[in-house]
ZAMARGU-4260 file (C-alpha; in steps of 0.2 Angstrom, whole numbers, plus 5000, padded with zeros to 4 digits):
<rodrens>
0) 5011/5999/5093 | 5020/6001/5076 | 5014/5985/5070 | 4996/5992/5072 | 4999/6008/5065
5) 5006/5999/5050 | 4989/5987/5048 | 4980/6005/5051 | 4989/6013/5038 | 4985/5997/5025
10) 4966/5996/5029 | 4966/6017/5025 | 4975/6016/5011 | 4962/6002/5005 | 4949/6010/5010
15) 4955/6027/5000 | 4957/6018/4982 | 4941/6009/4984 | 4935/6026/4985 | 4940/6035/4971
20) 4945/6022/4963 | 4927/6019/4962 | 4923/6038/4958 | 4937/6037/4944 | 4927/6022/4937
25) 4911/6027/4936 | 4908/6041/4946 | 4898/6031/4959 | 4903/6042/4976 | 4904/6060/4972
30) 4898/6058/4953 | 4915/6059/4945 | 4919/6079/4952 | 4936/6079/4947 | 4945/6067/4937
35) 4963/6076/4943 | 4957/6075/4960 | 4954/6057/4959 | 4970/6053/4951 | 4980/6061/4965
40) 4970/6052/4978 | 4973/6034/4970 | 4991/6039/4968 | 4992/6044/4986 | 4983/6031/4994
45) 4994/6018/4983 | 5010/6026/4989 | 5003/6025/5007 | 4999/6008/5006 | 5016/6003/5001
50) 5023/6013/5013 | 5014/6005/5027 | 5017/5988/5019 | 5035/5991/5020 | 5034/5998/5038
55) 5024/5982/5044 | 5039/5970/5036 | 5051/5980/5045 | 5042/5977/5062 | 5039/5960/5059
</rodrens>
């Protein structure tokens, strides 16, 4: 179930900087809003994506 949660985790976090990464970029999703916004977002997601990475090589 961890293992899962872990590749779960991953594919949001992916998911979530392809996002705003993309809004950040050029403004394609929600026409560039809120640069600060998209900044914490692509930190966030970045720090949840490691997070889960390291999670997963513990399980494995």
């Amino acid at each position: 179930m961890s293992k899962a949660l872990s590749i779960l985790g991953i594919a949001v976090a992916v998911v979530l900087l392809l996002v705003f990464g993309l809004d950040l970029a050029a403004g394609v999703p929600f026409r560039g809003a809120s640069m600060t916004m998209d900044i914490a977002f692509v930190l966030s997601s970045a720090l949840l994506g490691y997070l889960s990475w390291s999670a997963l090589r513990e399980c494995i």
